[in-house]
Each structure stands twice: as C-alpha cells, then as structure tokens.
C-alpha positions in Angstrom: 0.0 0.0 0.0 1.3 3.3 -0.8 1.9 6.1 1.3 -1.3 8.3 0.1 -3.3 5.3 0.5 -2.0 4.0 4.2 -2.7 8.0 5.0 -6.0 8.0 3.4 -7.7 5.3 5.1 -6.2 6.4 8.7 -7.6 9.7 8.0 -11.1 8.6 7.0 -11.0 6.3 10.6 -10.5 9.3 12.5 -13.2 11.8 14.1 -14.1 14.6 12.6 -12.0 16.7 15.1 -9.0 14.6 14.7 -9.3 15.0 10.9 -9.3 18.8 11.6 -6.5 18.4 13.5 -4.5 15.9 11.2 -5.2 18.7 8.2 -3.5 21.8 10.5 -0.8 19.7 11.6 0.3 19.2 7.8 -0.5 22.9 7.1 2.1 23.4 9.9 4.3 20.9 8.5 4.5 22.1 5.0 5.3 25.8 6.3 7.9 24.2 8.3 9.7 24.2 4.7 9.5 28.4 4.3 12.5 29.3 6.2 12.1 32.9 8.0 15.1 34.8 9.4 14.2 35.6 13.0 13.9 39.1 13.8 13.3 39.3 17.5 15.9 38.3 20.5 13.0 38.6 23.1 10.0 36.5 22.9 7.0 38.6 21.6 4.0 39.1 23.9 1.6 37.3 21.9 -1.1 35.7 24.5 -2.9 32.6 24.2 -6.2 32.2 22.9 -9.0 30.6 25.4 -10.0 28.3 23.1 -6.8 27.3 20.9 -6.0 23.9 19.3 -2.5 22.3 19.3 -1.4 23.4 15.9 -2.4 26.8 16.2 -0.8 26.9 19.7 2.9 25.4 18.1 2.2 28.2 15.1 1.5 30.9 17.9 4.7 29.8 19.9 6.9 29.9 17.0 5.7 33.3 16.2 6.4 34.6 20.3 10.1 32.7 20.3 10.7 34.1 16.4 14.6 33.6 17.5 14.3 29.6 18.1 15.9 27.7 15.2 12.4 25.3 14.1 15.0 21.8 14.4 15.6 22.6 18.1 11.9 22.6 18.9 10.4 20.4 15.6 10.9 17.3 17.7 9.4 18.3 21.0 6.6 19.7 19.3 5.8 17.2 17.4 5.9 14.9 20.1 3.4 16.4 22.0 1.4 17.2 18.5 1.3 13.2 18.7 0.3 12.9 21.9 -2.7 14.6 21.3 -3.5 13.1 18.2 -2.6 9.9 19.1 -2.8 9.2 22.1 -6.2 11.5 23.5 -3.9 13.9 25.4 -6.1 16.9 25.7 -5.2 19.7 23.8 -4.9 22.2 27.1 -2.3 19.6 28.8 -0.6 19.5 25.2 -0.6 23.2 24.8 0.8 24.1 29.0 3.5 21.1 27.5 4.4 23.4 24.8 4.7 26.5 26.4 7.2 25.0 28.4 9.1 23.3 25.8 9.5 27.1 23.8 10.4 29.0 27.2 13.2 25.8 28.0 14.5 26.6 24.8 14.6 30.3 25.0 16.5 29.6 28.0 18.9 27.5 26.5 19.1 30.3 23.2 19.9 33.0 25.7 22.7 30.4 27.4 24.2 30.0 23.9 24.3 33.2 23.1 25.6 34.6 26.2 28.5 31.8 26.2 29.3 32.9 22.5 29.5 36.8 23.5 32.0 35.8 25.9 33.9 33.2 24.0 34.2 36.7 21.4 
C-alpha cells in the first residue's frame, strides 16, 4: 500500500475533530519548509487564545520565540502534536507542554548566546 493510501484510510477512521487536527498539523508541517530569518531576541508578547488547538498553539509559539531555530523545537513539538492526536492527550495539557518546551528553549538560546558573546 502506498503512502497516500496507508494515509487515506487512517484519516477517513478518525473523528471529525482529529481530521481537523490531522489537516492543521500538515498545514504546519509544509510551512515548516519556508525558512524565515528571525527578527526578534525577546519573545513577543503574543497571549494565548482561550480556546486554541494544538497546531495553532505550536504556530503561535513559533511566532512569540521568532529567534528559536524550528530543528531545536520540531521534535518536541511534534511529540506532543502526537500525543494529542494519538494518544487523546487533551489539547490544554498538550498546549501548558508546549509552552514550556519554547520557554526551555529560550532559555537554552539565551545560554548559547551569552556563552558565545564571551567566547568573542
């Protein structure tokens, strides 16, 4: 079975919800590919939504941490994007697990770039 097909039929077994969610997640995915230089060195005060959904919360994080290289943070987000989708994590406990991902990897930006100003 191809790909498309194996991809297919999981999507037509999932909820209506899910398939909503499976459909922003590769929307997220294929912008992953448009590489933007980051302008900021301070996250940007962008607050979260009441009612937000795990994709839109990773899109919304990489937005507030614009200086975060994606790699460092692809993997841990899409951990959690599969623990939700997967695995029925709700999408609150998903997001406060994001949030703390992006801030733990601010901190560890501003380590690396402190160390490099005074390797310099």
């Amino acid at each position: 079975m191809t790909d498309s097909k194996r991809l297919l039929n999981l999507f037509r077994n999932l909820s209506a919800e899910r398939q909503q969610s499976l459909l922003d997640y590769a929307e997220f995915l294929a912008g992953k590919e448009e590489a933007v230089p980051p302008v900021a060195t301070e996250p940007l005060p962008i607050p979260r939504p009441e009612q937000e959904n795990v994709v839109k919360a990773i899109q919304r994080l990489m937005q507030t941490y614009p200086m975060l290289e994606r790699n460092h943070v692809f993997h841990e987000a899409s951990a959690q994007m599969t623990r939700h989708l997967m695995h029925g994590i709700p999408a609150a406990e998903a997001i406060d697990e994001l949030e703390r991902i992006f801030r733990r990897q601010y901190q560890q930006f501003l380590s690396r770039s402190r160390q490099m100003t005074v390797e310099e």
